[in-house]
VOSEFI-763352 format. One record per residue: chain; x, y, z of N, C-alpha, C in turn. Coordinates in nm, 4 decimals, padded with zeros to 6 digits. Example, Ala and Ser with C-alpha at 12.3 -4.5 7.8 and 13.67 -1.06 7.14 Angstrom:
# VOSEFI-763352
NODE   unit        nxx        nyy        nzz       caxx       cayy       cazz        cxx        cyy        czz
NODE      A    01.3190   -00.5690    00.7800    01.2300   -00.4500    00.7800    01.3200   -00.3300    00.7800
NODE      A    01.2850   -00.2250    00.7080    01.3670   -00.1060    00.7140    01.2900    00.0030    00.7870
//
This chain:
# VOSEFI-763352
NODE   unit        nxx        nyy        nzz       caxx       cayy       cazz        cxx        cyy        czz
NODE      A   -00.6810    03.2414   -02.8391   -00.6048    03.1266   -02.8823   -00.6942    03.0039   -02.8702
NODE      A   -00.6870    02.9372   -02.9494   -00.7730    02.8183   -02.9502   -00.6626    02.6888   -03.0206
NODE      A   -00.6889    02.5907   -02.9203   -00.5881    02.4908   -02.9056   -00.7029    02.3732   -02.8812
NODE      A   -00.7465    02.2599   -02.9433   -00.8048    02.1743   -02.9115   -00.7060    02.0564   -02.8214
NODE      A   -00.8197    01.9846   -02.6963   -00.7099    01.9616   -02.5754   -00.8200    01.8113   -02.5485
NODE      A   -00.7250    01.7083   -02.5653   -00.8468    01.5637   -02.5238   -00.8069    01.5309   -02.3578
NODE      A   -00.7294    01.6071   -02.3511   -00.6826    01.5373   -02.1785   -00.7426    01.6385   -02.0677
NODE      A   -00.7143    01.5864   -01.9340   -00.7308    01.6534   -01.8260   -00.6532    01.7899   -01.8546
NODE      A   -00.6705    01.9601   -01.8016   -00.5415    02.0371   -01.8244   -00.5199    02.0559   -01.7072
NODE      A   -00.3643    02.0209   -01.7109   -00.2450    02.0601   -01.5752   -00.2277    02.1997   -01.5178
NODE      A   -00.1622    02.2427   -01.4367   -00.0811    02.2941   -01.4132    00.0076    02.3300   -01.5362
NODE      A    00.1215    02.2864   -01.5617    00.1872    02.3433   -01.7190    00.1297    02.3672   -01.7889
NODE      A    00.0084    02.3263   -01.8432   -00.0416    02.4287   -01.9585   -00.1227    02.5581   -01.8801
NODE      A   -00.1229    02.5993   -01.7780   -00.1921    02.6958   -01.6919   -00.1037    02.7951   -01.6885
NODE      A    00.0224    02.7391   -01.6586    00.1055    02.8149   -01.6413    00.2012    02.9088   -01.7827
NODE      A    00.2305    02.8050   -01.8593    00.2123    02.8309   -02.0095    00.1317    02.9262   -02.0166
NODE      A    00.0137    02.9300   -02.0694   -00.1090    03.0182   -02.0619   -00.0481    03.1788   -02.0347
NODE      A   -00.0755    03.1325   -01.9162   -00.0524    03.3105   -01.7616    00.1320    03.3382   -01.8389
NODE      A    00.2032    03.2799   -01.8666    00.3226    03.3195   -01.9220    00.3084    03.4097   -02.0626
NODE      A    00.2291    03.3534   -02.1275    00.2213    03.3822   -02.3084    00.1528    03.5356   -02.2747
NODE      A    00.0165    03.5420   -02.1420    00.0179    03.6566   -02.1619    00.0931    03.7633   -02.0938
NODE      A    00.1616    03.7214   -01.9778    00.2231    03.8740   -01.8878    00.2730    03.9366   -02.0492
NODE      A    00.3439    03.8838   -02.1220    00.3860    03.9710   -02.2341    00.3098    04.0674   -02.3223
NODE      A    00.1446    04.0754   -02.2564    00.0820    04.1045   -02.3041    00.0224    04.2055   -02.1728
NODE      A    00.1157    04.2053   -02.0825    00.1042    04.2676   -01.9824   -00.1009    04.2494   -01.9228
NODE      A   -00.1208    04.1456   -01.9267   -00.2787    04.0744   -01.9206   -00.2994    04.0641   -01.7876
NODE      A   -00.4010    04.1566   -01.7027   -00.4588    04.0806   -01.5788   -00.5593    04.0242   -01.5653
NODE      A   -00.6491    04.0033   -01.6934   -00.7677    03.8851   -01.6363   -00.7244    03.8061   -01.7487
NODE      A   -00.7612    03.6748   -01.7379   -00.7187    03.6184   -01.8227   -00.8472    03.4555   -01.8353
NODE      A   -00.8852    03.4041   -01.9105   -01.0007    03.2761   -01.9266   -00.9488    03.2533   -02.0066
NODE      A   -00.9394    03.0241   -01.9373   -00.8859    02.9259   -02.0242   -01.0068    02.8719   -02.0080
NODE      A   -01.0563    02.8321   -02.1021   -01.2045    02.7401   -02.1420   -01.1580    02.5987   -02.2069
NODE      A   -01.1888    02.5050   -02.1394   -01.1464    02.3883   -02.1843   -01.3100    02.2976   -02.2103
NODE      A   -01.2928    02.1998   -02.2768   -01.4183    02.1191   -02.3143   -01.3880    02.0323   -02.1996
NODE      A   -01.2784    02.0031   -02.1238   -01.2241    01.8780   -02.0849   -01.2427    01.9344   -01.9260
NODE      A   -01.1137    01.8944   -01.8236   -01.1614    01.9345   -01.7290   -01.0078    01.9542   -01.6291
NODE      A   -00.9829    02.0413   -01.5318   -00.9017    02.1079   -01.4819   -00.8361    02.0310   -01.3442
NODE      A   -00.7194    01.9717   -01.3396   -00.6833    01.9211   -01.2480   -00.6828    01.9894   -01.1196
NODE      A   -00.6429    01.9330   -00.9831   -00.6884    02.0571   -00.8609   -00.5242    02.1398   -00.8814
NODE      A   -00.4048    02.0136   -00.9381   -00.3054    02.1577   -00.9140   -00.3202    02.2169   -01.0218
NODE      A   -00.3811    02.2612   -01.1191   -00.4212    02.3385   -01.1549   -00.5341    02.4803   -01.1337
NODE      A   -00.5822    02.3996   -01.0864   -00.6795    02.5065   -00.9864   -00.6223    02.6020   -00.8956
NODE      A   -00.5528    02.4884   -00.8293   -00.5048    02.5824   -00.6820   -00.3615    02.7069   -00.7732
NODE      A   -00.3181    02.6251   -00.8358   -00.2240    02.7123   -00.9383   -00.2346    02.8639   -00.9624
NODE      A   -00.3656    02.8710   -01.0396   -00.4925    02.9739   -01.0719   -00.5077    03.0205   -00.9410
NODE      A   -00.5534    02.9923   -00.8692   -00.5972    03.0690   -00.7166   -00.5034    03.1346   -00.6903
NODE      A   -00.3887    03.0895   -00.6739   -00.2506    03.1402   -00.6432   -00.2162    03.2638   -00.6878
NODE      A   -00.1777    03.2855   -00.7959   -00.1025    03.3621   -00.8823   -00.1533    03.4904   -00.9123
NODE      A   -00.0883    03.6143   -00.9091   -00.1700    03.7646   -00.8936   -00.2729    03.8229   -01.0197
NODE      A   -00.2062    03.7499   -01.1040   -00.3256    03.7713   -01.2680   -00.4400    03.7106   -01.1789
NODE      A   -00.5483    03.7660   -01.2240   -00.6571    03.6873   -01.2157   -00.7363    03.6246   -01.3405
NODE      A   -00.7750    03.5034   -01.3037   -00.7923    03.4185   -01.4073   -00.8976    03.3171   -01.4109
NODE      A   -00.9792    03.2811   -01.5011   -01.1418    03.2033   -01.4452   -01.0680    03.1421   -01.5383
NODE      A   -01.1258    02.9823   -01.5072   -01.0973    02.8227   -01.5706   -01.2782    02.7895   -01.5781
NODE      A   -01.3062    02.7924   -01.6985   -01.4105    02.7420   -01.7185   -01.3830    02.6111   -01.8101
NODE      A   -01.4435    02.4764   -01.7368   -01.4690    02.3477   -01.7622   -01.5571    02.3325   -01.8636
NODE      A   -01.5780    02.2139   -01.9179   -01.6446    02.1565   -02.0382   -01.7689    02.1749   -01.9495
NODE      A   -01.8378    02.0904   -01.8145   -01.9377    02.1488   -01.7734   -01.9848    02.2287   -01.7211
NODE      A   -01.9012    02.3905   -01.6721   -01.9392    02.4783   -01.6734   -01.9871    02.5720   -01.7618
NODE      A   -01.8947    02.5542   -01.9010   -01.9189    02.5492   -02.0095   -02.0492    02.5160   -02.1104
NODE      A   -02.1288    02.3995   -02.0651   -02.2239    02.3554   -02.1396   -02.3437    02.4389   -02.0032
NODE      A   -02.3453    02.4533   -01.8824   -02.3979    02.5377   -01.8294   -02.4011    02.6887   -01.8730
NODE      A   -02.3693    02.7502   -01.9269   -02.3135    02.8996   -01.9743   -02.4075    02.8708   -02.0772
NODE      A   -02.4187    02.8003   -02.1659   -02.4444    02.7913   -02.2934   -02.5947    02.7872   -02.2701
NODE      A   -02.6267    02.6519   -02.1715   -02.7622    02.6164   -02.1970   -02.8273    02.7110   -02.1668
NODE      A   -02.7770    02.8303   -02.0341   -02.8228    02.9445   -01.8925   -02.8336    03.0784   -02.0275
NODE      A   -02.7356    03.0921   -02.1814   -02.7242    03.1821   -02.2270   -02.7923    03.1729   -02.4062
NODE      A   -02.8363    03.0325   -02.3814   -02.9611    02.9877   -02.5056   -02.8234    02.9800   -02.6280
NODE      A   -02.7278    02.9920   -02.6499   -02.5970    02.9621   -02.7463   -02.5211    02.8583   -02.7868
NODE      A   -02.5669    02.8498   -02.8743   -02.5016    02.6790   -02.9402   -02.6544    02.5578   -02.8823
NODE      A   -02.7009    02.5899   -02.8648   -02.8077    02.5201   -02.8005   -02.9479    02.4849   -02.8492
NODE      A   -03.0408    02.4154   -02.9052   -03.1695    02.4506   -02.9614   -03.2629    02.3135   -02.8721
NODE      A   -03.4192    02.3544   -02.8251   -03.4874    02.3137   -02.7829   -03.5240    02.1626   -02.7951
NODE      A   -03.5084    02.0975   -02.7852   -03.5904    01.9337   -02.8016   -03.7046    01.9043   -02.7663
NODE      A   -03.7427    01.9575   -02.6320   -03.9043    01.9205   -02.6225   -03.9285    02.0390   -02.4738
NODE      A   -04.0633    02.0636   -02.4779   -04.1232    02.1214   -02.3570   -04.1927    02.0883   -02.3045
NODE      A   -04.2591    02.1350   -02.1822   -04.3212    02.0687   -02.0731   -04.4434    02.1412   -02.0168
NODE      A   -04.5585    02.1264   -02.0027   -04.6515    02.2334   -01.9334   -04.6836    02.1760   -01.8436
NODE      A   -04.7085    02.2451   -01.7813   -04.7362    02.2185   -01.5913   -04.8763    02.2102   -01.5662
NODE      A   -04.9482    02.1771   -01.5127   -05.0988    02.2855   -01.4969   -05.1442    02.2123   -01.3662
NODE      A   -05.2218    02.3301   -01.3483   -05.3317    02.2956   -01.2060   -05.4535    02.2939   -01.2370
NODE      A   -05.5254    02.2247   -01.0888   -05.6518    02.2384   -01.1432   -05.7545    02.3604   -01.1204
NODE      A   -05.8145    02.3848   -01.2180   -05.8828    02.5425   -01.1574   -06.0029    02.4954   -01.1137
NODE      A   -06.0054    02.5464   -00.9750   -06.1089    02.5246   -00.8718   -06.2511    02.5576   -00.9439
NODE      A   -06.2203    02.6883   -00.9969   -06.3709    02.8013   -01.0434   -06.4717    02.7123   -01.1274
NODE      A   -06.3565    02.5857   -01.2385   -06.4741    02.5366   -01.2970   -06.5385    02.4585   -01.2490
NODE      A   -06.5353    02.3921   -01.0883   -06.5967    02.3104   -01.0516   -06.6994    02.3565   -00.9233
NODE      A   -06.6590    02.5260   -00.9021   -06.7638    02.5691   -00.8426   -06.9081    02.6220   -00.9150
NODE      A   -07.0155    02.5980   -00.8576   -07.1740    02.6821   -00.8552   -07.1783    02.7925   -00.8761
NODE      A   -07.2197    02.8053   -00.9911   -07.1894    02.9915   -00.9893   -07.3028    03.0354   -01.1068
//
């Protein structure tokens, strides 16, 4: 289900959620929001015997960047040391 959401999500829409699926007799269940998860919502989720991951807009853009998806490079970086060997006698 995909529902675009500009606010914080509550509790009621969590609960909503975990409702729409028991009918689906569902024990894991992920709400992915761009936005971000109030604590009674959280603790809500903790609670309740479905188990259920709430992934946030920035856990979310973590997943993505950690899984290279939706994502493309802007710039890179090289590191370097100095190599001793060329400045030894040899």
């Amino acid at each position: 289900m995909y529902k675009r959401w500009d606010n914080v999500v509550g509790r009621p829409e969590i609960q909503m959620f975990v409702g729409a699926l028991q009918g689906q007799r569902a024990r894991k269940e992920i709400f992915i929001t761009t936005s971000k998860f109030t604590d009674e919502a959280i603790q809500y989720a903790r609670g309740i015997e479905s188990k259920i991951i709430l992934i946030d807009g920035c856990r979310l853009t973590n997943l993505m960047i950690d899984h290279d998806i939706g994502v493309s490079a802007v710039a890179s970086y090289q590191i370097k040391k100095v190599d001793t060997d060329f400045f030894s006698e040899g």
